[in-house]
C-alpha positions as CSV (number, residue, x, y, z in Angstrom):
1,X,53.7,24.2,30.6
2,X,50.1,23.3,30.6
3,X,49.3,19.7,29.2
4,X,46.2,19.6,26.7
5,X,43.0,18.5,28.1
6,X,42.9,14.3,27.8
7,X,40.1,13.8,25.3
8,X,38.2,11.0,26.8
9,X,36.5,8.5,23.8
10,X,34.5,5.7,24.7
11,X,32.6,3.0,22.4
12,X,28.6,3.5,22.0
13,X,26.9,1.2,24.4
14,X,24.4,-1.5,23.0
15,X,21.2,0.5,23.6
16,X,23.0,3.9,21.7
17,X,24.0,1.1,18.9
18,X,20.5,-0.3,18.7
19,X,18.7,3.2,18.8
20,X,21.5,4.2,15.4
21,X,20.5,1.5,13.8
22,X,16.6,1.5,14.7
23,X,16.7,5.6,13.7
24,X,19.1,5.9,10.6
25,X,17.9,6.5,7.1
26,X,21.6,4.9,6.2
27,X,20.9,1.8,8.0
28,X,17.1,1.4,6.3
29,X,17.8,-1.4,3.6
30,X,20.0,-3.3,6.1
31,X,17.3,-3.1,8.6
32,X,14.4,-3.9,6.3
33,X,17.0,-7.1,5.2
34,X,17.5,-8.3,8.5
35,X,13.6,-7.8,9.9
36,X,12.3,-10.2,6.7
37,X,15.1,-12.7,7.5
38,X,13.7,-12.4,11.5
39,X,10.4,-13.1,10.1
40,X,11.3,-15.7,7.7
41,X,13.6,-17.6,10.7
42,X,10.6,-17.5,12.6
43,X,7.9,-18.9,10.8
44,X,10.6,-21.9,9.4
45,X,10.9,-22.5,13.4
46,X,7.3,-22.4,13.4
47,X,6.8,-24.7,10.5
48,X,9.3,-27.2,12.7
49,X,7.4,-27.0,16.0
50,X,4.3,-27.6,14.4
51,X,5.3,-30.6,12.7
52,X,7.6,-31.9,15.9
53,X,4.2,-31.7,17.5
54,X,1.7,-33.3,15.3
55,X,4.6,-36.0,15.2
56,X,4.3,-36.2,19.2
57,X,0.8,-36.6,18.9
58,X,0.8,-39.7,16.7
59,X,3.5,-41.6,18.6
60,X,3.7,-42.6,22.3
61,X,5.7,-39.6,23.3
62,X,4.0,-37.8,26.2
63,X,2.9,-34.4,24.8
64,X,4.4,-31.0,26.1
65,X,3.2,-29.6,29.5
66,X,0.3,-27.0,28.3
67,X,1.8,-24.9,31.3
68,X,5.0,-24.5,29.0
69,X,3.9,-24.4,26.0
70,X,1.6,-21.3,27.0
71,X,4.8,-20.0,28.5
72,X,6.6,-20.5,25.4
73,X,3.6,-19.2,23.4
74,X,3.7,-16.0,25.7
75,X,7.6,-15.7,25.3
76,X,7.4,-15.7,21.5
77,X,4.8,-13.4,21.2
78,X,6.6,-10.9,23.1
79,X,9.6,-11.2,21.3
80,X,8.0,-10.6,18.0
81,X,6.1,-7.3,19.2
82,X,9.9,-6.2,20.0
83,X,10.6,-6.7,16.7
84,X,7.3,-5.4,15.0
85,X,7.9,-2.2,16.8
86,X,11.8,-2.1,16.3
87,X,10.5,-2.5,12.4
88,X,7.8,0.2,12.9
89,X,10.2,2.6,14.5
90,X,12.9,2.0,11.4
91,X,10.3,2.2,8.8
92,X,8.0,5.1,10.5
93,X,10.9,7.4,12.1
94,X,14.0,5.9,10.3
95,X,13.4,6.3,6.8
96,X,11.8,9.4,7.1
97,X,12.5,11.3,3.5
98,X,15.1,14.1,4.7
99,X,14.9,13.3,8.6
100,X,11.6,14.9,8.1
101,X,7.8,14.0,8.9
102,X,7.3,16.2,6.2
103,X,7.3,15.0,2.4
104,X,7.2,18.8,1.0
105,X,7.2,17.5,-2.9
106,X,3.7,15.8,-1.7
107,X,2.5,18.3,0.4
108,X,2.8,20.9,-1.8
109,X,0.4,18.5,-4.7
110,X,-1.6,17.4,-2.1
111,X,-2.0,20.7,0.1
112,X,-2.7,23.3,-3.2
113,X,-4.0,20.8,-5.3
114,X,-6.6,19.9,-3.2
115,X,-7.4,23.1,-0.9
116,X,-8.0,24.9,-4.2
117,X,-9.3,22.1,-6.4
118,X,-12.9,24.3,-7.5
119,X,-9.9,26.8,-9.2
120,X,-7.4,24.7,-10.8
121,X,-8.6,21.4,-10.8
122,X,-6.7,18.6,-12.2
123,X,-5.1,20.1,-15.1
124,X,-3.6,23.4,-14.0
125,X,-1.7,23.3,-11.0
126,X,1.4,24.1,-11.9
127,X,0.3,26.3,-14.3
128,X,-1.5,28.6,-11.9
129,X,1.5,28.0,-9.4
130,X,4.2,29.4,-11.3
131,X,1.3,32.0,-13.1
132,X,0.3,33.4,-9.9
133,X,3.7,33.4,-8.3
134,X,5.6,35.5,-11.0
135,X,2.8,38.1,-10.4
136,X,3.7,37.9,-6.5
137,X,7.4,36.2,-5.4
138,X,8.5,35.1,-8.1
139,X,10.4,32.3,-6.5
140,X,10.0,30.4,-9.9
141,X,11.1,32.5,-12.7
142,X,14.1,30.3,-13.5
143,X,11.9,26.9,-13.8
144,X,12.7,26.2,-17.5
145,X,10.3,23.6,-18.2
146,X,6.7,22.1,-17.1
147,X,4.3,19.4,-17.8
148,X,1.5,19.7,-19.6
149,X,-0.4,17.7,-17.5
150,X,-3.2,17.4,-19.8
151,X,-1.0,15.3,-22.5
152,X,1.9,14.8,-20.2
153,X,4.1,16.5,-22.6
154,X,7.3,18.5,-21.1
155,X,7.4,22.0,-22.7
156,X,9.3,25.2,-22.1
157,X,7.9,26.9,-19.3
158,X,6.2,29.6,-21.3
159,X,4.3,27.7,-23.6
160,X,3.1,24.8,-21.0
161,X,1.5,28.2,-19.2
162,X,0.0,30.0,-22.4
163,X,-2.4,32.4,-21.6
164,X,-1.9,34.6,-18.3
165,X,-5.9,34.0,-17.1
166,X,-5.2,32.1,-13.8
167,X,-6.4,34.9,-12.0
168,X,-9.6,34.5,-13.7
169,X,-10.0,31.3,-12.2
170,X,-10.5,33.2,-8.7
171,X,-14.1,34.7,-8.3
172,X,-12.6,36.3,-4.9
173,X,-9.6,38.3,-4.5
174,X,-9.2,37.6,-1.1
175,X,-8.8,33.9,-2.2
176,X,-6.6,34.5,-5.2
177,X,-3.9,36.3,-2.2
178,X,-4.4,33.0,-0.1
179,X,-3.6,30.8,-3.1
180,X,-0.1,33.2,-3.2
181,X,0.7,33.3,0.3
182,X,0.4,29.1,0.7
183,X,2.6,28.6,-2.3
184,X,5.0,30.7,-0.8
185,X,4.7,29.2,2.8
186,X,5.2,25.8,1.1
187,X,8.7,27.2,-1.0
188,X,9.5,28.5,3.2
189,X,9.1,24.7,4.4
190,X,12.2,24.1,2.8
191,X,13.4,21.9,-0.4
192,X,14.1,25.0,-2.4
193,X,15.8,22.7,-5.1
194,X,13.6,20.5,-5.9
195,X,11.0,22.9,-7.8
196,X,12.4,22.2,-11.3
197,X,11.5,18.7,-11.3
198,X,8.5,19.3,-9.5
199,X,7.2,21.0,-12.1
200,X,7.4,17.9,-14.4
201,X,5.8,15.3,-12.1
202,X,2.2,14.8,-13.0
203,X,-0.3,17.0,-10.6
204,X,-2.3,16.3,-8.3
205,X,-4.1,12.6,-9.2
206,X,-6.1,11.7,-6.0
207,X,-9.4,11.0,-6.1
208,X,-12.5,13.8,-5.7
209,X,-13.2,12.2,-2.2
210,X,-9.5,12.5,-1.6
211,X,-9.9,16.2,-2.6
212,X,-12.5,16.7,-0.4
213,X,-11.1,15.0,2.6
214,X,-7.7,16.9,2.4
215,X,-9.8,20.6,1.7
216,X,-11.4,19.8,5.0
217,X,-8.2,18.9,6.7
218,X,-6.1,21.8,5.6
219,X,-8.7,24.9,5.0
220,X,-7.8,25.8,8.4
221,X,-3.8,24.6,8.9
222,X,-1.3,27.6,8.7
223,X,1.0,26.0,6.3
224,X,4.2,25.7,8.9
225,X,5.8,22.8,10.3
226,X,4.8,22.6,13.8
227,X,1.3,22.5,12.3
228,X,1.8,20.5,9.1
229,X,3.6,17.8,11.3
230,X,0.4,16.4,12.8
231,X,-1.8,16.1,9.4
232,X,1.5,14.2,8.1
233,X,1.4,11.9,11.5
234,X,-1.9,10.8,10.6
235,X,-0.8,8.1,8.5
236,X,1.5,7.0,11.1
237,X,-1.7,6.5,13.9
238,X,-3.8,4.9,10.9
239,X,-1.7,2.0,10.2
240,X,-0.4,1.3,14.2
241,X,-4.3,1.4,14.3
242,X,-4.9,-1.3,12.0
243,X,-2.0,-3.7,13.2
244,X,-3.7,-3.7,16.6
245,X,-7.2,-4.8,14.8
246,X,-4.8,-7.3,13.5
247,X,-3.9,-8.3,17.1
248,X,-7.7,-8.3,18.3
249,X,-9.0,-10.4,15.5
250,X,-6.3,-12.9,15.0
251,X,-3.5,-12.2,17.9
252,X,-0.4,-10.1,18.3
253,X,1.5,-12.8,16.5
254,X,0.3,-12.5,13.5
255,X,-0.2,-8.9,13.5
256,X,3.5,-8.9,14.3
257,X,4.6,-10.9,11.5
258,X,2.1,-8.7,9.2
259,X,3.9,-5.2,10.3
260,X,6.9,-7.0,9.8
261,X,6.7,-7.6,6.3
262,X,4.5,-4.1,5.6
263,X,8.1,-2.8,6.7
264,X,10.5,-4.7,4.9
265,X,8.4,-4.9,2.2
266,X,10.8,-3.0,-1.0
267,X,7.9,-1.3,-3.3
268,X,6.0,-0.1,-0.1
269,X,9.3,1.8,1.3
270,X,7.9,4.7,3.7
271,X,10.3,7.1,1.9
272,X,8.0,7.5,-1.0
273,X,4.9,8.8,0.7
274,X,5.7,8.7,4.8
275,X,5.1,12.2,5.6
276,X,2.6,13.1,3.2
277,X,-1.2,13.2,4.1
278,X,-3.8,10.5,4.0
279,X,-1.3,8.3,1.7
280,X,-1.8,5.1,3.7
281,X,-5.8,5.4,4.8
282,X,-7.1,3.0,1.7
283,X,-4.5,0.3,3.4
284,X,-5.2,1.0,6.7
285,X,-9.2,0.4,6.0
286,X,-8.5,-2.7,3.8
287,X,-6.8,-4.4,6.9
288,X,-9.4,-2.8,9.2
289,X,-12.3,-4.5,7.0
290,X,-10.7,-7.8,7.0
291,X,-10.0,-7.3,10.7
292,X,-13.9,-6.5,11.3
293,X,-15.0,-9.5,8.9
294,X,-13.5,-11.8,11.1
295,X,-15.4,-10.0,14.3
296,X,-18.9,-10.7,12.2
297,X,-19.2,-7.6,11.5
298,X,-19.8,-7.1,8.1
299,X,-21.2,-3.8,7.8
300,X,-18.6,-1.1,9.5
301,X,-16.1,-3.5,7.1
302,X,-18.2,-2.8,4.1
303,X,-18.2,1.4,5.0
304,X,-14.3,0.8,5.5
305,X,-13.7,-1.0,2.1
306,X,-16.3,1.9,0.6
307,X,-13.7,4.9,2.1
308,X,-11.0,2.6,0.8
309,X,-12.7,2.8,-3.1
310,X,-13.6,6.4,-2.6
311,X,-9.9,7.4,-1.8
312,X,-8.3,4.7,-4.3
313,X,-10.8,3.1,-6.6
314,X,-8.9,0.0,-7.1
315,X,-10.1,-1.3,-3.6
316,X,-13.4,-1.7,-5.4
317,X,-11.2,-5.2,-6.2
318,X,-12.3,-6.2,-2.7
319,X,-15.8,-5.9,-3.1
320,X,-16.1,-7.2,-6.1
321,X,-14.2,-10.8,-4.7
322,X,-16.9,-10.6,-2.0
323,X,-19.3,-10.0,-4.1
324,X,-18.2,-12.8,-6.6
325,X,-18.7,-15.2,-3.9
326,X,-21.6,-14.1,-2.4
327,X,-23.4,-14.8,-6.0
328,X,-21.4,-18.2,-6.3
329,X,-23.4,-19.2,-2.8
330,X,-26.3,-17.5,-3.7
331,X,-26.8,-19.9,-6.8
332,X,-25.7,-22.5,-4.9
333,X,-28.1,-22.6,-2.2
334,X,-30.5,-20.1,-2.8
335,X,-29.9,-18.4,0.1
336,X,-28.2,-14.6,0.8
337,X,-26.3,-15.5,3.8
338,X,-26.9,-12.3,6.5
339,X,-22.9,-11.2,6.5
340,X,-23.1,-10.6,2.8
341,X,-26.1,-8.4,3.0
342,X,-24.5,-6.3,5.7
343,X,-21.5,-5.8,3.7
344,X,-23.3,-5.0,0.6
345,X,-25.5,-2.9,2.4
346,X,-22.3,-0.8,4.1
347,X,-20.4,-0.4,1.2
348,X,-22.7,0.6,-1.2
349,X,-24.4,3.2,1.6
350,X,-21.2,4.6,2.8
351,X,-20.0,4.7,-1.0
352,X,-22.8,7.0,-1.9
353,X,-22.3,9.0,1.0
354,X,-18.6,9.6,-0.1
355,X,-19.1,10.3,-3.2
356,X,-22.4,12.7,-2.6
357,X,-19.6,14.8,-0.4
358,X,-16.9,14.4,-3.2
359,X,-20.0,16.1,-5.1
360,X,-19.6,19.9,-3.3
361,X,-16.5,20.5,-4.4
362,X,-18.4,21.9,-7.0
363,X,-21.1,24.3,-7.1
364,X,-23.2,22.1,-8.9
365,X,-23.9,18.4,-9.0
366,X,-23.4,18.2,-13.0
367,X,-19.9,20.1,-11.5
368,X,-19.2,17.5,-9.1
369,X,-19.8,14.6,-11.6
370,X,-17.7,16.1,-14.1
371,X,-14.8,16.4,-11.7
372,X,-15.4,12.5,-11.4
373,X,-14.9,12.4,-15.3
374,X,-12.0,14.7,-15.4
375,X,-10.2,12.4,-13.2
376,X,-10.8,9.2,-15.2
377,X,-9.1,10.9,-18.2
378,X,-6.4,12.1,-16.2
379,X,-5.9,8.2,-14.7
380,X,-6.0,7.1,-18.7
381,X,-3.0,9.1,-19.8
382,X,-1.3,8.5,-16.7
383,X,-1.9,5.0,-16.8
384,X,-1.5,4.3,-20.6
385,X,1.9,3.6,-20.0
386,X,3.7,1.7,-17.6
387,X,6.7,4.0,-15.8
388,X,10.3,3.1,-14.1
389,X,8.6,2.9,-10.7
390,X,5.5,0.7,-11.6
391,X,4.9,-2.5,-10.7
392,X,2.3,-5.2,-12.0
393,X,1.8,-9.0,-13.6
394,X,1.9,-7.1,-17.1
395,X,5.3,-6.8,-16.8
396,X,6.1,-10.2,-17.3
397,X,4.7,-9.8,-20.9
398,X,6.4,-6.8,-21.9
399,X,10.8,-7.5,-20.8
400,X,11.9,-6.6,-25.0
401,X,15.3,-5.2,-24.3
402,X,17.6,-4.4,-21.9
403,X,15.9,-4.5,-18.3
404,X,18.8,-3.7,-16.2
405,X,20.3,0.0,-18.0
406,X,20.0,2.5,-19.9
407,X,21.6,1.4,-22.9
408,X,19.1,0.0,-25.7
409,X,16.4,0.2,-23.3
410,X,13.2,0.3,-24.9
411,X,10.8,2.8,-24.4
412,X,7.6,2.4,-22.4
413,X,5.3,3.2,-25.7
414,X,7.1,0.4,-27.4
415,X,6.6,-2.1,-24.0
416,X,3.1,-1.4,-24.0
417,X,2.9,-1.7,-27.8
418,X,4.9,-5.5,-27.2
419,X,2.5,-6.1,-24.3
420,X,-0.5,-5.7,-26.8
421,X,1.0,-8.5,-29.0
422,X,0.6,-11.0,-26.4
423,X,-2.6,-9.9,-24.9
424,X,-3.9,-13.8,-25.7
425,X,-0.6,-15.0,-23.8
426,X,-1.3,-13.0,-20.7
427,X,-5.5,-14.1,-20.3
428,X,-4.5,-17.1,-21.0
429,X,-1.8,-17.2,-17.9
430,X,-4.6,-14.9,-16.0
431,X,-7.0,-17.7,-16.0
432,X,-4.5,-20.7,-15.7
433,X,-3.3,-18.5,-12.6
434,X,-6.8,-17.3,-11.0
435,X,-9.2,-20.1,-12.1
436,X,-7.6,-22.0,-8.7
437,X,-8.8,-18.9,-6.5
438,X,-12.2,-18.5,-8.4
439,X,-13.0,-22.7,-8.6
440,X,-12.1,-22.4,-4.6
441,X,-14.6,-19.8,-3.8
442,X,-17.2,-22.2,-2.0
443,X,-14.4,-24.4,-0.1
444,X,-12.5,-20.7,1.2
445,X,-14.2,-18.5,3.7
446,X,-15.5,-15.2,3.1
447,X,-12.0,-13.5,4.8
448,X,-9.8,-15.5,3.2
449,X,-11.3,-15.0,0.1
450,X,-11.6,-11.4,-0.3
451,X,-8.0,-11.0,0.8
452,X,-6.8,-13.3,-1.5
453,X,-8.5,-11.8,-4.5
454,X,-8.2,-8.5,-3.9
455,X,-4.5,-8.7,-3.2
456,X,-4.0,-10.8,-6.6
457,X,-6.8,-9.3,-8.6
458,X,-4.6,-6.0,-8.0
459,X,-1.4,-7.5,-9.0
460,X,-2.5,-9.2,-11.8
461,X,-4.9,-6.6,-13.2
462,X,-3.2,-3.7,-13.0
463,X,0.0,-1.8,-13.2
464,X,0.6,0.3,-10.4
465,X,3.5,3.1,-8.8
466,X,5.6,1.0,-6.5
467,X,3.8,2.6,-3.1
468,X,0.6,0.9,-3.9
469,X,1.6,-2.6,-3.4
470,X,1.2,-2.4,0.4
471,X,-1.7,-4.1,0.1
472,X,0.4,-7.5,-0.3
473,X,0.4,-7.2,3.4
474,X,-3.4,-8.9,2.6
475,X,-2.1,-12.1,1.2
476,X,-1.0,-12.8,5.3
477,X,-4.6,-11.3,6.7
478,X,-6.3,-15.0,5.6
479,X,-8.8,-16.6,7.9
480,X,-6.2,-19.0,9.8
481,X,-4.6,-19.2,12.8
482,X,-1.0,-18.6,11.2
483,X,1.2,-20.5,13.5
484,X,-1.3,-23.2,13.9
485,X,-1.1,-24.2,9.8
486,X,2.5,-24.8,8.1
487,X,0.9,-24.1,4.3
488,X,-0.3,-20.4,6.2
489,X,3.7,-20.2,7.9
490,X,5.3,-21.3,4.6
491,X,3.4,-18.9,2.5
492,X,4.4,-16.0,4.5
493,X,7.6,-17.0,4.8
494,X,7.7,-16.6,1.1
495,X,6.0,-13.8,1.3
496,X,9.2,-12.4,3.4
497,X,11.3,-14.0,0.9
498,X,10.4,-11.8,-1.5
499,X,11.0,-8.9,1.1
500,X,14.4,-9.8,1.1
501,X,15.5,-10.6,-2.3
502,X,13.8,-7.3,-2.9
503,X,15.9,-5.2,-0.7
504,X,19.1,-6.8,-1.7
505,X,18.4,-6.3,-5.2
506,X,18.2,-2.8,-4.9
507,X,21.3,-2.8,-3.2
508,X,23.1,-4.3,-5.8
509,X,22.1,-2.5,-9.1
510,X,20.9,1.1,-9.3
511,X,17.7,0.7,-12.5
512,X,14.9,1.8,-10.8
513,X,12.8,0.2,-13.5
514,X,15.0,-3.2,-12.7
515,X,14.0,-2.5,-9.4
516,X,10.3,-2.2,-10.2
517,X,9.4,-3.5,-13.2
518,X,11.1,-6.5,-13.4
519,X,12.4,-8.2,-9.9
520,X,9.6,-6.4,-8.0
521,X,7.2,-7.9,-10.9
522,X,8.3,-11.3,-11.2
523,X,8.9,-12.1,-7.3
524,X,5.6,-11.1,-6.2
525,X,4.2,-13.5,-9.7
526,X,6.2,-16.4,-8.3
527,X,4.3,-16.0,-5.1
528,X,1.3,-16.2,-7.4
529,X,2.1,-19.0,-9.4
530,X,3.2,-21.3,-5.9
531,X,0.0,-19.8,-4.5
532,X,-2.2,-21.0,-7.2
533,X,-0.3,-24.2,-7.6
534,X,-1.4,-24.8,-3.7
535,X,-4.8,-23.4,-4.7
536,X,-5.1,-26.5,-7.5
537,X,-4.0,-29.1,-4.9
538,X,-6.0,-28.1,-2.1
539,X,-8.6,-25.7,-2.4
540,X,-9.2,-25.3,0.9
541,X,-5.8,-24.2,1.6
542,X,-5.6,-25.9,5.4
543,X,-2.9,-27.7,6.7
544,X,-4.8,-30.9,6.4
545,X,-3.0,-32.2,9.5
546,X,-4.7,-30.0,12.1
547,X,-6.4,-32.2,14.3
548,X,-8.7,-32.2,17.5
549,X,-8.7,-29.2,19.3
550,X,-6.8,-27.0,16.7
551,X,-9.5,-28.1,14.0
552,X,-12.7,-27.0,16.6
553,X,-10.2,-23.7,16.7
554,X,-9.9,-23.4,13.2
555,X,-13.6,-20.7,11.5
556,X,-16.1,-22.7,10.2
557,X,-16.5,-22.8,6.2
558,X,-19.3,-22.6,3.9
559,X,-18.5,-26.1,2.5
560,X,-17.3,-28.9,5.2
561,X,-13.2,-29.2,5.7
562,X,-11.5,-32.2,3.4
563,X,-11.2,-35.8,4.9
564,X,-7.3,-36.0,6.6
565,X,-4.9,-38.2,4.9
């Protein structure tokens, strides 16, 4: 008798362990967890170095040989690039919606919504999706129900579409058959189940620019994978990109520690837009900017925040902090220094530029401004009401009833009706919270500045879909040399706190508006409020301690540093 074949097992050696971990979607929140706790360990180390050596400095003790200490310096930077990319890799690769570098529920808004934006605009997309295709494949005769994206009103299917004149909308018939054939490439990517709830999302919202920079992209692009794949890898070059500006205009720690938090950070997660096209670019050129400001040069950062506006609008945040304390200085000492002029001068030249191209998606100029207009209604009745995914300052105004479920959980007409009841309450907080940042313009450089109030100007000012909040990733991109000043380490730190408690919270309750509206909203505030408690105590926000050589290190102000104490 033949014995069975021995099955041979063996355990998964450490690199096969590493790589699961580094390259499973399962694994993403206990990653993301265990990254911001990396980061946090470090910069607390950090914190205790620096202080163990300022110590040293004022005592008798001889000071560490500069020979180790750049060896050490060497050995830490090293390790935290391992990490940055180990991040990167989860974050990028890991958490990839579907094990896919395609997000088909964006592409399809993006791809149609944009490629054919002179037909259907902002306002009938799906209309003209399921019109057209009944007439062709009819993959989407059973959808039951669409928004009305106009009122944002869920209807039966027949009534949201009304009137059969879609076709009408199509001037060339050769045009009107390429409309059909990509929506029916798009339902051949895949995702076959998720058109029914599609189909009550809310359109296509980006920006003209953002129309205009997609119909270029994608008026050639068969709509398949192999060929999809590389406009959805675009965001993935972008932001490795701009952490490497991070390294050339501060160093690879702190661009290490910044991609580490970008990752772990819980609103930002890569699941929501990774894989979609252009999602990440208005981040990408904020850190770029800040990344150029520090090099002196002022204009390419003004035409990078002005892309950043075009593609976003709220980026205009940026320039408007910049712009705030250019006029403070101005009045100050009657003098426009020359970095201000250059931005000025390359943001509002490279915003006309954008815009003037956002223009020809329409035949006419009165066309193109009225697709401007169109949008800002849509963003009104999107924005009129805060959702489950949202995040924002408002939100601590607005907590009436249960927070954490379903049950007697008010409705977001009756939050924002609350919210309006305490409008006095929330300036009130507003300028108890920013009147630090804005009384601090003169004593903060210009970097520092415009990260800070961009970053909280966003926050506080708005409420925003969870994806959006990448740009706290800014609060870290201040004029300092991190891991030379403990209020810099301690703040990000913080920062990665929040990072933390984030992605544990998630784990432990499933209310996406709990999630979002309320832990998201009041962990970044009480960054905020320590921030601006800092802010009141020292304006300058230095580690006052930072003496000799690490002070002639440190970017000169435009007011002279505080006395030590």
């Amino acid at each position: 008798m033949i014995a069975p074949p021995e099955v041979i097992t063996r355990e998964p050696g450490l690199g096969e362990q590493l790589w699961f971990y580094l390259t499973s979607r399962t694994e993403t929140s206990d990653m993301q967890f265990g990254f911001a706790v990396l980061a946090i360990a470090v910069l607390l180390a950090g914190v205790a170095w620096r202080t163990l050596q300022l110590h040293r400095r004022q005592s008798t003790d001889p000071a560490t040989p500069s020979k180790w200490l750049r060896w050490g310096d060497r050995m830490i930077s090293a390790a935290l690039l391992v990490a940055a990319l180990g991040s990167a890799t989860q974050y990028f690769y890991g958490s990839r919606n579907n094990d896919s570098w395609l997000h088909r529920w964006d592409l399809y808004h993006q791809v149609i919504g944009a490629k054919y934006f002179s037909e259907v605009g902002y306002f009938r997309i799906y209309e003209c999706t399921w019109e057209i295709d009944a007439t062709h494949e009819r993959h989407f005769r059973r959808v039951a129900k669409m928004r009305d994206i106009e009122t944002l009103k869920i209807l039966p299917t027949a009534e949201a579409v009304g009137e059969m004149d879609c076709a009408e909308l199509f001037t060339d018939e050769a045009r009107l058959e390429q409309f059909a054939k990509d929506v029916n490439d798009i339902h051949e990517l895949g995702g076959h189940g998720m058109w029914n709830k599609l189909f009550s999302d809310k359109g296509f919202n980006g920006t003209p620019f953002h129309a205009w920079i997609l119909s270029k992209l994608t008026a050639h692009v068969d709509i398949v994978e192999k060929e999809l794949i590389w406009l959805g890898l675009l965001d993935v070059f972008l932001m490795m990109f701009a952490f490497g500006c991070v390294a050339w205009a501060w160093d690879v720690k702190t661009a290490a520690i910044a991609m580490l938090f970008f990752c772990a950070n819980f609103p930002n997660r890569y699941i929501h837009m990774g894989g979609s096209i252009l999602r990440f670019d208005y981040i990408a050129m904020l850190i770029i900017a800040l990344a150029l400001m520090k090099k002196d040069r002022f204009a390419i950062a003004g035409a990078c925040v002005a892309w950043a506006t075009a593609e976003r609008v709220f980026p205009a945040v940026f320039a408007a902090g910049l712009g705030f304390k250019a006029g403070v200085e101005l009045l100050a000492t009657r003098k426009l220094r020359r970095e201000y002029l250059h931005f000025g001068l390359g943001f509002v030249l490279g915003l006309l530029v954008l815009v003037g191209l956002s223009l020809s998606m329409s035949d006419t100029i009165g066309g193109g401004v009225d697709n401007w207009r169109d949008w800002w209604a849509n963003m009104k009745v999107h924005t009129e009401h805060t959702r489950g995914f949202r995040v924002g300052f408002k939100h601590m105004f607005m907590m009436d009833g249960n927070v954490t479920e379903r049950h007697r959980f008010m409705g977001w007409a009756s939050k924002t009706k609350a919210f309006h009841t305490r409008d006095h309450y929330y300036l009130l907080t507003m300028a108890a919270l920013f009147g630090p940042l804005v009384l601090a313009v003169r004593k903060l450089d210009a970097v520092t500045f415009a990260a800070l109030f961009c970053a909280a100007g966003f926050f506080t000012l708005t409420i925003a879909t969870r994806y959006y909040y990448s740009v706290m990733v800014l609060f870290i991109l201040v004029d300092r040399n991190l891991f030379e000043d403990r209020k810099q380490m301690l703040l990000t730190a913080l920062l990665c706190l929040t990072a933390a408690f984030l992605t544990k919270t998630a784990a432990a309750t499933s209310s996406v508006p709990y999630h979002y509206n309320t832990a998201s909203s009041a962990a970044f505030a009480g960054y905020f409020v320590i921030l601006g408690a800092l802010l009141w105590i020292d304006p300058w926000l230095r580690d006052r301690f930072i003496t000799g050589t690490d002070a002639a290190d440190e970017p000169a102000t435009t007011e002279p540093t505080p006395p030590e104490t």
